[in-house]
Residue frames as qw, qx, qy, qz and C-alpha x, y, z in Angstrom:
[[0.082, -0.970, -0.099, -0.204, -32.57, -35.37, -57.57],
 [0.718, -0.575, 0.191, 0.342, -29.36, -36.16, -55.79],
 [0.610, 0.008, 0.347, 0.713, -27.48, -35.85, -59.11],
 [0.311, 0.816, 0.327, 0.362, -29.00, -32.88, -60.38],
 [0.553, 0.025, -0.234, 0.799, -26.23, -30.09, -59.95],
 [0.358, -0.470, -0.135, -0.795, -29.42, -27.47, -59.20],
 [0.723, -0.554, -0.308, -0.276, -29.88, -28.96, -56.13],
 [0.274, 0.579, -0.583, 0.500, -27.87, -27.99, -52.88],
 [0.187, -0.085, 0.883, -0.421, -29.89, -29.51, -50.47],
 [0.560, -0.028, -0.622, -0.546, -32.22, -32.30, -50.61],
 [0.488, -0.159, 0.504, -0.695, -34.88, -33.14, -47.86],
 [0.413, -0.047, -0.846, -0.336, -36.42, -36.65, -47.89],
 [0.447, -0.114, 0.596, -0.658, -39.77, -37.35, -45.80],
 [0.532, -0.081, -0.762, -0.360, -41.58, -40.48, -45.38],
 [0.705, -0.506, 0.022, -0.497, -43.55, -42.21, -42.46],
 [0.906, -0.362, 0.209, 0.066, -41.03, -44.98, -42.25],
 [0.766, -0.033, 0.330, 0.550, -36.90, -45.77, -42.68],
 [0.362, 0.905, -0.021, 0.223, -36.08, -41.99, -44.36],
 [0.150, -0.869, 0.454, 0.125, -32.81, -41.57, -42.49],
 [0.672, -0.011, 0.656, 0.342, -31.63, -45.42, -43.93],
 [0.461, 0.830, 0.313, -0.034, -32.88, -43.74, -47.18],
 [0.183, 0.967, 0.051, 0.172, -31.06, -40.72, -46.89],
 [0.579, -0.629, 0.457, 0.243, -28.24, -42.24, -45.54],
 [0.708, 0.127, 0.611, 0.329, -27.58, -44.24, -48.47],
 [0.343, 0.922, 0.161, 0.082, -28.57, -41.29, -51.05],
 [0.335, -0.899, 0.134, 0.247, -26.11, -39.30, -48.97],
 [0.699, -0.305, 0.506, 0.404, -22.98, -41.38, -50.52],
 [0.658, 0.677, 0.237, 0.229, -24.18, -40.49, -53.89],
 [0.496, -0.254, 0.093, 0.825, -20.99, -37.96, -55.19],
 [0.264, 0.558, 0.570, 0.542, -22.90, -34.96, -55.55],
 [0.093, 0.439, -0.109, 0.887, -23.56, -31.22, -54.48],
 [0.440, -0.442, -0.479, -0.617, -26.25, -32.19, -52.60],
 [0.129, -0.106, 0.729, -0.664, -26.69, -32.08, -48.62],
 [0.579, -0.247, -0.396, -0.669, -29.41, -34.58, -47.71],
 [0.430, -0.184, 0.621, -0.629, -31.39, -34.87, -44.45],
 [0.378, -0.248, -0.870, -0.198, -34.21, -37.66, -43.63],
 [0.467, -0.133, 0.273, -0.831, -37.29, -36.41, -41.63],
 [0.205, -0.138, -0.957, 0.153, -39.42, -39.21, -40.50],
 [0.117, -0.687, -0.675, 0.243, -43.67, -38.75, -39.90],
 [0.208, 0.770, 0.499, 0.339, -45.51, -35.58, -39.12],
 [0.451, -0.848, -0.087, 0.265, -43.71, -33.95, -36.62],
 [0.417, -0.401, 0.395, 0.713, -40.34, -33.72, -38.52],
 [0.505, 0.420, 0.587, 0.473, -42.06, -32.44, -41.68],
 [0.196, 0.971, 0.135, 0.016, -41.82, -28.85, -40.94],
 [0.444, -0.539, 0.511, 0.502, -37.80, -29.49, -40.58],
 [0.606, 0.311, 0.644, 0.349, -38.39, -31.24, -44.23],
 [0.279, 0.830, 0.453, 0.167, -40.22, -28.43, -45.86],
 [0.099, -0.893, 0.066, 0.434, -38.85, -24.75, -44.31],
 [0.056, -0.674, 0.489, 0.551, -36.86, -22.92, -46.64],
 [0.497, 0.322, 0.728, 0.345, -38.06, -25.52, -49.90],
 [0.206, 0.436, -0.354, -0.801, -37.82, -23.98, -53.35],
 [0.622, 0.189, -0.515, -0.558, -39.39, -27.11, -54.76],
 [0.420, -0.359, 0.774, -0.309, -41.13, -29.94, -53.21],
 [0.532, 0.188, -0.369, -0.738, -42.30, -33.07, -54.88],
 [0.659, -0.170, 0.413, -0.605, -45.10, -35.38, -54.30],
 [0.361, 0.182, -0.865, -0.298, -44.96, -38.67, -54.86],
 [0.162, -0.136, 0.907, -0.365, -46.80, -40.23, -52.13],
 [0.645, 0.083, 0.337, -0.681, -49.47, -42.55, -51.37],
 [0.662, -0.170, 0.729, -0.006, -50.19, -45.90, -52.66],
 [0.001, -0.233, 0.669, 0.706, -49.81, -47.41, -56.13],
 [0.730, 0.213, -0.046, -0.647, -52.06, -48.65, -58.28],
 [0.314, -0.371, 0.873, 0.038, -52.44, -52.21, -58.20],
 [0.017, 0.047, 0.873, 0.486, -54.98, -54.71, -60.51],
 [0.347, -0.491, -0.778, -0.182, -58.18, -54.36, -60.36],
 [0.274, -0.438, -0.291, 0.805, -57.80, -51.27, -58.51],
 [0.343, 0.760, 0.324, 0.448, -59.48, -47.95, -60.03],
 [0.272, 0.360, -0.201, 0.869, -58.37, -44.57, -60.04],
 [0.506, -0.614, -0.229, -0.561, -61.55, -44.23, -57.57],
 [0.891, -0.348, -0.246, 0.154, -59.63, -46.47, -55.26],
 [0.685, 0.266, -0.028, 0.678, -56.75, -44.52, -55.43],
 [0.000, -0.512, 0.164, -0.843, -57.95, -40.92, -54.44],
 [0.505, -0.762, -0.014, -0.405, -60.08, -42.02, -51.72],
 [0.776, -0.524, -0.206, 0.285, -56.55, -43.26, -50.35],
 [0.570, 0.370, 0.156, 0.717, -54.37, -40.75, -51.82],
 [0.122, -0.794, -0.334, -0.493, -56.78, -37.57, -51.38],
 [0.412, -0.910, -0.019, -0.046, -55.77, -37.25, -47.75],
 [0.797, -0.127, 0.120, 0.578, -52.52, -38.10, -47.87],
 [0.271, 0.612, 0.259, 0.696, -52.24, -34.80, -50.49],
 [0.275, -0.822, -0.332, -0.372, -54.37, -32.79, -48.55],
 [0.664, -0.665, 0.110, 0.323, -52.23, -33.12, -45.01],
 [0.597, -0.169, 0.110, 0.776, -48.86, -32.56, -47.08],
 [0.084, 0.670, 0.264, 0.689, -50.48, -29.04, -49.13],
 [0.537, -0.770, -0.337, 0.068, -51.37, -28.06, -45.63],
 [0.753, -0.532, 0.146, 0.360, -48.01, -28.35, -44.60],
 [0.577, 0.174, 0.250, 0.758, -46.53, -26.84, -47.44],
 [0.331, 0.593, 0.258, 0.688, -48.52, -23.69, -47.19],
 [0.352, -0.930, 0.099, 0.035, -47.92, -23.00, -43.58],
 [0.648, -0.511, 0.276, 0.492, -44.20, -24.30, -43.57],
 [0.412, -0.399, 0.455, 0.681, -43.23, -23.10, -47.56],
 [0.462, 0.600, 0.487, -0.435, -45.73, -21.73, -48.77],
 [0.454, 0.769, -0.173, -0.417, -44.12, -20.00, -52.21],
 [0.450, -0.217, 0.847, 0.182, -42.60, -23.66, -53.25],
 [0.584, 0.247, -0.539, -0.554, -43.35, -25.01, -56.51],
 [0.761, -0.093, 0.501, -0.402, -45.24, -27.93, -55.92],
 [0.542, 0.347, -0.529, -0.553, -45.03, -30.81, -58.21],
 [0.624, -0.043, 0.335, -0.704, -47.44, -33.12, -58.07],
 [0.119, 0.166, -0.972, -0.113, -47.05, -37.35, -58.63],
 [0.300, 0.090, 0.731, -0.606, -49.46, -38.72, -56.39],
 [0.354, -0.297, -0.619, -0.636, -52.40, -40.25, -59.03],
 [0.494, 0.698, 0.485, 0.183, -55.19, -39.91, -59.69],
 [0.390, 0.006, 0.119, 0.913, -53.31, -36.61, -60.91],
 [0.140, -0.513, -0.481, -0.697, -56.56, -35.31, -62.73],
 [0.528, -0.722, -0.369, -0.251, -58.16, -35.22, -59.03],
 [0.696, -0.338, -0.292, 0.561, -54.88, -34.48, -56.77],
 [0.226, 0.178, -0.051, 0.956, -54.10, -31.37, -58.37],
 [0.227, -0.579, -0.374, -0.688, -57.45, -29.53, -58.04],
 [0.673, -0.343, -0.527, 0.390, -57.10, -30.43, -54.03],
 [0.438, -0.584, 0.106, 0.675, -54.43, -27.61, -54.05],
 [0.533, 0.811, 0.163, -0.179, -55.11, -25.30, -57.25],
 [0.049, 0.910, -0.411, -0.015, -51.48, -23.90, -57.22],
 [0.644, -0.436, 0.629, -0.009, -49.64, -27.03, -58.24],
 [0.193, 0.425, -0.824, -0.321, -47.39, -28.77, -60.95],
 [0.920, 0.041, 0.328, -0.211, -49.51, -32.07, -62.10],
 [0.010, -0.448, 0.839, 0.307, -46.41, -33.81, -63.68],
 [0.833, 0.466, 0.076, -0.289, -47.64, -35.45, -67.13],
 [0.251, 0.804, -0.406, -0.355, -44.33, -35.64, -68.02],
 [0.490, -0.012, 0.869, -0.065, -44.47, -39.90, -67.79],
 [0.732, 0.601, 0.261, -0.187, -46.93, -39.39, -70.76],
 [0.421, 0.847, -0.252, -0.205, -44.86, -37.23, -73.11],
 [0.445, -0.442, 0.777, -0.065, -41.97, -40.10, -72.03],
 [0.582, 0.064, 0.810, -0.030, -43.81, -42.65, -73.21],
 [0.550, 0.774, 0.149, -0.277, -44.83, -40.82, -76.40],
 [0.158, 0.793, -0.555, -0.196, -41.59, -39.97, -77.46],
 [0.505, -0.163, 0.839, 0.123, -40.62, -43.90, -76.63],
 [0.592, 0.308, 0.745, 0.015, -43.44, -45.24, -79.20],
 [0.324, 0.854, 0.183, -0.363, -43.11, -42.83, -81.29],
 [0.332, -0.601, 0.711, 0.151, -39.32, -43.59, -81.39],
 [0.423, -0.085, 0.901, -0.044, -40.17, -46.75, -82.01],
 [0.600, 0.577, 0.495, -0.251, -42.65, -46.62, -84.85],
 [0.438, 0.895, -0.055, -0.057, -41.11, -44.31, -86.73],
 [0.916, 0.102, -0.002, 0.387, -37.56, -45.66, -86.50],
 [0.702, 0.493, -0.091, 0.506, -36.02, -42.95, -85.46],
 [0.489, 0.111, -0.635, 0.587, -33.18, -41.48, -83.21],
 [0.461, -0.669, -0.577, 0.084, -35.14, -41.07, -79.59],
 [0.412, -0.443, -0.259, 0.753, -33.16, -37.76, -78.86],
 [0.039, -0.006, 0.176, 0.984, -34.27, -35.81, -81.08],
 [0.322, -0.618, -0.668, -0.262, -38.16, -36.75, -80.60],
 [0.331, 0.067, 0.346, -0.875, -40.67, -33.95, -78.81],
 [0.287, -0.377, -0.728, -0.495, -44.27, -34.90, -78.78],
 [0.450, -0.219, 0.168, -0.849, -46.88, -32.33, -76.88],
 [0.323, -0.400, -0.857, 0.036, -49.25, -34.60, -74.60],
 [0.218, -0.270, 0.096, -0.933, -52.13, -32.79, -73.38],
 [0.621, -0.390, -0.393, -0.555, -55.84, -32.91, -71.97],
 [0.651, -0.657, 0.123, -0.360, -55.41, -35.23, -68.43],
 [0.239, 0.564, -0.790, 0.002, -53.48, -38.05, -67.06],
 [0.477, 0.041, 0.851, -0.215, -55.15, -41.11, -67.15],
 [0.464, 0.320, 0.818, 0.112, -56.51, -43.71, -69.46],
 [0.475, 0.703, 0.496, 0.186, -58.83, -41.23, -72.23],
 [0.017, -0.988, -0.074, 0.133, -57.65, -38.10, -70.96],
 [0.222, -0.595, 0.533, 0.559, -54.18, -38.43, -72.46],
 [0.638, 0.729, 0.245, -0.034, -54.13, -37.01, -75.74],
 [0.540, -0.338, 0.423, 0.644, -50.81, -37.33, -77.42],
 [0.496, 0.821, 0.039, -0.279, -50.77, -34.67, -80.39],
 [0.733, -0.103, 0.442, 0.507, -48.46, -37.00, -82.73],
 [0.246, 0.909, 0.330, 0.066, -49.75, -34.15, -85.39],
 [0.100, -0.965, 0.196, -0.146, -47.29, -31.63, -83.68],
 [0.782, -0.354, 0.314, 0.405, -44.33, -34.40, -82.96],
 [0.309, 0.870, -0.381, -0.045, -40.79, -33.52, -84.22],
 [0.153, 0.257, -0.642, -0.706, -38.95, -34.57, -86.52],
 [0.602, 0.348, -0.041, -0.717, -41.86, -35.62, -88.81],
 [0.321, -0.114, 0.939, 0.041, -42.86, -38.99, -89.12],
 [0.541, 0.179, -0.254, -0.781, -45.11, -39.94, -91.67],
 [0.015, 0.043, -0.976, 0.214, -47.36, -42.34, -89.90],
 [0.209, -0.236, -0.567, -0.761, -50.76, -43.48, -91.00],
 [0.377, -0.492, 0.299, -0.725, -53.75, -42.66, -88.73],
 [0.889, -0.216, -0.350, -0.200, -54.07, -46.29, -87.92],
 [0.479, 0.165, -0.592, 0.627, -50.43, -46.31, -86.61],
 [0.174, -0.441, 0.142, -0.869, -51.63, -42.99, -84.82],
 [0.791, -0.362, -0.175, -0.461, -54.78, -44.97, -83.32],
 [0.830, 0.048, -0.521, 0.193, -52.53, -47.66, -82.17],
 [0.451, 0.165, -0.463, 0.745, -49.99, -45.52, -80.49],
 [0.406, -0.434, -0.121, -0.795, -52.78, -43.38, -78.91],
 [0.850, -0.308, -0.133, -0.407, -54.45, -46.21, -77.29],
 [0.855, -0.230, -0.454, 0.102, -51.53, -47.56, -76.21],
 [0.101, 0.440, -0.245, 0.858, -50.47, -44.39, -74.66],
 [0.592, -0.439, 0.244, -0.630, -53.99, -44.39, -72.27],
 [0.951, -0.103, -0.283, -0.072, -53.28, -47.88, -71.74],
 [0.435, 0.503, -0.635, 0.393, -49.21, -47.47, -70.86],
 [0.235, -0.400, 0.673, -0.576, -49.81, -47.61, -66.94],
 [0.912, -0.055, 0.267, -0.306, -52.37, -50.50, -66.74],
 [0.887, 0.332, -0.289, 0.140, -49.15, -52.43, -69.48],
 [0.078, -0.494, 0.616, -0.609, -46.90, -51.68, -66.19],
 [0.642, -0.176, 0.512, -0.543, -49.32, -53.09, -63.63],
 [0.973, 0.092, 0.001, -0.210, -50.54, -56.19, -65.36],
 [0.820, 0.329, -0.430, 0.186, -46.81, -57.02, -66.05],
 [0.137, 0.517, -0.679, 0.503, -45.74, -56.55, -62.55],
 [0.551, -0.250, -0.784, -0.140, -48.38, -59.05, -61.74],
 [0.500, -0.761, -0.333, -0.245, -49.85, -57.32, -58.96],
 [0.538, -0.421, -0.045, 0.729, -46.04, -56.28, -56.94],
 [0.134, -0.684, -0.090, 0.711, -46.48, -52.79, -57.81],
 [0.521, 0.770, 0.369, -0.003, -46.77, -49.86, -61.01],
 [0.610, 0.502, -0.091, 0.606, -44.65, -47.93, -62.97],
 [0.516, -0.799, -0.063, 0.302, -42.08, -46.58, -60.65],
 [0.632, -0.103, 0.330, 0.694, -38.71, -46.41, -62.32],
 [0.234, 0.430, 0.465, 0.737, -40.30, -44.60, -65.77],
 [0.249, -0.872, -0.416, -0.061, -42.36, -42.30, -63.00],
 [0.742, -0.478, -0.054, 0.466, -39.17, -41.69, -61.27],
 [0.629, 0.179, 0.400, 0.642, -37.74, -40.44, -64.53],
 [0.256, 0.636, 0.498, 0.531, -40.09, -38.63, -65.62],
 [0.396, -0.849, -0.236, 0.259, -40.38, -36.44, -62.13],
 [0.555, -0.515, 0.113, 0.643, -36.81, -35.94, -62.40],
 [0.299, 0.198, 0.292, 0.887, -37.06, -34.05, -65.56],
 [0.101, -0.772, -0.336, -0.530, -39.76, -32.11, -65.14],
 [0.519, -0.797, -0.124, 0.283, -38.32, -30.93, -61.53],
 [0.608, -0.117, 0.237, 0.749, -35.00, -30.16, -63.56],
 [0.087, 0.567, 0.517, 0.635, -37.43, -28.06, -65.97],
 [0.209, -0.957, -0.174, -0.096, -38.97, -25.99, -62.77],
 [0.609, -0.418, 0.207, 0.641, -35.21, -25.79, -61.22],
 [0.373, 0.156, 0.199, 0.893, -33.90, -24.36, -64.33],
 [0.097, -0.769, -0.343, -0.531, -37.31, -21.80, -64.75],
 [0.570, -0.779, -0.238, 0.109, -36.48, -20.91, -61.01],
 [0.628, -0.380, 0.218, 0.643, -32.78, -20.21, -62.05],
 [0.168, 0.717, -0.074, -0.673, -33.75, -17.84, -65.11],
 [0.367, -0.145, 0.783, 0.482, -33.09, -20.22, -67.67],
 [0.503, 0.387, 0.144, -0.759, -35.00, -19.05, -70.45],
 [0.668, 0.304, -0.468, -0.492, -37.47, -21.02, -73.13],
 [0.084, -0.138, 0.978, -0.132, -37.64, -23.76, -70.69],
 [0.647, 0.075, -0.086, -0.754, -41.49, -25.45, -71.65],
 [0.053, 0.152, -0.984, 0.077, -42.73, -28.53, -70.44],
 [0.532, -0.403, -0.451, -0.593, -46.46, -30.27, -70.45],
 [0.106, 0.045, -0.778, 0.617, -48.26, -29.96, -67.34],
 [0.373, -0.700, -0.499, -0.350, -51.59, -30.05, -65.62],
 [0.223, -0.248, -0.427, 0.840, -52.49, -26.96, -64.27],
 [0.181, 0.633, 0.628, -0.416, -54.82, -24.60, -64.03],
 [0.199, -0.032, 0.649, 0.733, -55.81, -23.34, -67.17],
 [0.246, 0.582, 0.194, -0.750, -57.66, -21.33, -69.58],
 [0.072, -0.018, 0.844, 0.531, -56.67, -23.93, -73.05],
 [0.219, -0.341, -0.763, -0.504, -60.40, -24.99, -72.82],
 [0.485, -0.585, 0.014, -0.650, -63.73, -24.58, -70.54],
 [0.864, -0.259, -0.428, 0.057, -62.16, -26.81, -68.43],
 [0.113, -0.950, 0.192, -0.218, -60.23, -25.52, -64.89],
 [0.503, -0.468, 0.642, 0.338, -57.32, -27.81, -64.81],
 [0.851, 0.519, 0.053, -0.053, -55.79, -29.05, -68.36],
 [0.441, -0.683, 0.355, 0.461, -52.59, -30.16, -69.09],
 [0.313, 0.935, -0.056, -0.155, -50.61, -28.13, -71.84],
 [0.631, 0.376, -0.146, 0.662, -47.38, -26.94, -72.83],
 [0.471, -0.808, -0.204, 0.288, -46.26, -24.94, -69.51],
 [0.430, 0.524, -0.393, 0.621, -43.49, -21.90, -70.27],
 [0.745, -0.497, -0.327, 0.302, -41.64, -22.25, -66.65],
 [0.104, 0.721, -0.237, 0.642, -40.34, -18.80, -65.26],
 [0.076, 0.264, -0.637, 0.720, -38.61, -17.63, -62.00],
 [0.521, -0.088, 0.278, -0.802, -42.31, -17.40, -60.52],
 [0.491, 0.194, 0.843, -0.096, -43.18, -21.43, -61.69],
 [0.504, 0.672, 0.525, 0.137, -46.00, -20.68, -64.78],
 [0.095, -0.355, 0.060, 0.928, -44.93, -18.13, -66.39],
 [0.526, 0.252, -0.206, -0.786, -47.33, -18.73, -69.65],
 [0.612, 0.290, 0.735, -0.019, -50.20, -21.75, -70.47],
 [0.244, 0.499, -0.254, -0.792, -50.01, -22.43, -74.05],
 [0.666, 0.330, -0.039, -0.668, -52.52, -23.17, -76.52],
 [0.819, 0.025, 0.573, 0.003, -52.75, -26.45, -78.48],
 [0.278, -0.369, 0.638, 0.616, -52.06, -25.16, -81.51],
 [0.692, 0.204, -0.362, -0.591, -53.89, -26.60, -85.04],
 [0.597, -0.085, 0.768, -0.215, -55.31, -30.72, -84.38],
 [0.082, -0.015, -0.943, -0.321, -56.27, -33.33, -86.62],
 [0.597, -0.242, -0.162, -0.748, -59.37, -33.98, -87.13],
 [0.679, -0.007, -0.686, 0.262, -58.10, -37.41, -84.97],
 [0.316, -0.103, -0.549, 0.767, -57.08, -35.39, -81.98],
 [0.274, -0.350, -0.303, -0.843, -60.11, -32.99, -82.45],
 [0.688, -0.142, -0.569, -0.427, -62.29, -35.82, -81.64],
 [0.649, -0.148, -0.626, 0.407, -60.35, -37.24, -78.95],
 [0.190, 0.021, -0.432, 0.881, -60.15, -34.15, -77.06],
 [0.720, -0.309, -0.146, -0.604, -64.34, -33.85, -77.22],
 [0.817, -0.134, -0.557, -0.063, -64.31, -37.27, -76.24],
 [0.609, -0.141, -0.665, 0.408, -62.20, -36.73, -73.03],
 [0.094, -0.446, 0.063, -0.888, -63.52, -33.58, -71.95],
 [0.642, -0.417, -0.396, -0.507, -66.35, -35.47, -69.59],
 [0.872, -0.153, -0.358, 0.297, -64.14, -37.88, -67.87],
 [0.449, 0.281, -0.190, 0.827, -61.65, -35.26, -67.06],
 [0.210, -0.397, -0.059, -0.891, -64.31, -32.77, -65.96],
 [0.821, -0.301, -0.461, -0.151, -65.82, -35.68, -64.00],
 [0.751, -0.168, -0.467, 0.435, -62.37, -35.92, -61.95],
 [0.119, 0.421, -0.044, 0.898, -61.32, -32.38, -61.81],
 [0.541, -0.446, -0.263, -0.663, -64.91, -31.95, -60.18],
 [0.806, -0.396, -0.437, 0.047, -63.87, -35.08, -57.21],
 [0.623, 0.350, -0.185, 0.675, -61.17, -32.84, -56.26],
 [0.116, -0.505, 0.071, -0.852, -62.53, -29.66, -55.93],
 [0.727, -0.428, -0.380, -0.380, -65.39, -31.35, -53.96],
 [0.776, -0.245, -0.485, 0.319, -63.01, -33.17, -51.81],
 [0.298, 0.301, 0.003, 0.906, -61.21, -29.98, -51.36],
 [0.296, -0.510, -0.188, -0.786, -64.25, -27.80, -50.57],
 [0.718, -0.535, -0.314, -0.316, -65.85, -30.39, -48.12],
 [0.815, -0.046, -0.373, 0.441, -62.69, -30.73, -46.35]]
């Protein structure tokens, strides 16, 4: 975020070492003015006056860990920093790291679930299958973000590859698989960070520009949504001055992706549902 030339100041908060952080950042050679805030007390200095704040925290996933393990340390962690964003900046885009995703957003309704680590990793294997040049690949990921619930629609990828549905199956499965082929190869020292890291930074570049008027900016997100009978789903997002500006549709499926998207409707609707809950009782 330091290099991004949409950014004039850049707040870092953490519970431990943010001003060693942000010291170092600081050197980067960029437009950016950046503070370090430290704990809860310095986290309405962090926040005031944010156009855009994003969430990474809370602990990775590690082996043998599930995403159940994850929200019941995660969940508050979320919960205390939404708090704090909607007394100290309240009309911030929010954009939301912090897994389980499928159960973080629904916490806080009004919030960016950043998928955009899927569509990443599509475009890579897609790249890669089809042999060809990785900049000019798009490929829509939809439905949730974890293990079934990501449903890459190769169907709708550009430029047209003319892969058979076994490839498809392959690349599919190793799409809901991509974060557990992280973890198992960092042998238990931590999950994808770097390719998370990435992905944040574009899709924060994507609300930045929609905050700056840039028009036809569209990126996949989970958010609340009206795609299916489900109330969070992530889409194609058009990003306007105001954050959503329009959730759009899926389009025409395979009779591949059809299937898949029955198939993950439960699970999804399962997490969505730990959220709200947590949310409600809280």
């Amino acid at each position: 975020m330091k290099l991004n030339p949409l950014v004039s100041q850049l707040a870092l908060s953490d519970i431990d070492n943010t001003p060693g952080v942000a010291a170092d950042v600081s050197h980067v050679n960029s437009r950016a003015e950046v503070a370090g805030y430290v704990g809860e007390e310095q986290l309405e200095k962090a926040l005031e006056g944010c156009d855009l704040v994003i969430i990474p925290a809370g602990v990775p996933r590690k082996p043998g860990m599930s995403r159940d393990d994850l929200f019941n340390i995660n969940a508050g962690i979320v919960k205390g920093l939404c708090s704090a964003i909607a007394k100290y900046c309240p009309t911030a885009l929010v954009n939301m790291i912090s897994n389980p995703v499928n159960s973080t957003v629904p916490i806080a309704a009004e919030l960016f679930g950043v998928a955009t680590l899927d569509v990443v990793r599509a475009k890579n294997f897609y790249t890669e299958k089809a042999k060809i040049n990785v900049g000019d690949v798009n490929v829509p990921v939809v439905g949730g973000h974890a293990g079934i619930t990501i449903l890459p629609l190769f169907s709708q990828a550009t430029p047209k590859a003319n892969l058979s549905e076994g490839d498809i199956k392959v690349l599919t499965k190793r799409m809901q698989d991509g974060d557990t082929e992280v973890v198992e190869a960092k042998a238990g020292k931590g999950s994808a960070t770097l390719s998370t890291a990435y992905a944040g930074a574009i899709f924060a570049d994507a609300c930045l520009k929609g905050l700056n008027g840039v028009p036809h900016v569209v990126e996949c997100s989970f958010v609340q949504s009206t795609v299916t009978e489900l109330p969070f789903f992530a889409s194609k997002v058009r990003l306007r001055k105001n954050g959503v500006g329009e959730v759009l549709g899926l389009s025409s499926l395979s009779e591949y992706e059809k299937n898949g998207l029955e198939s993950l409707k439960p699970e999804l609707k399962a997490s969505i549902h730990k959220g709200i809950n947590f949310a409600n009782q809280s």
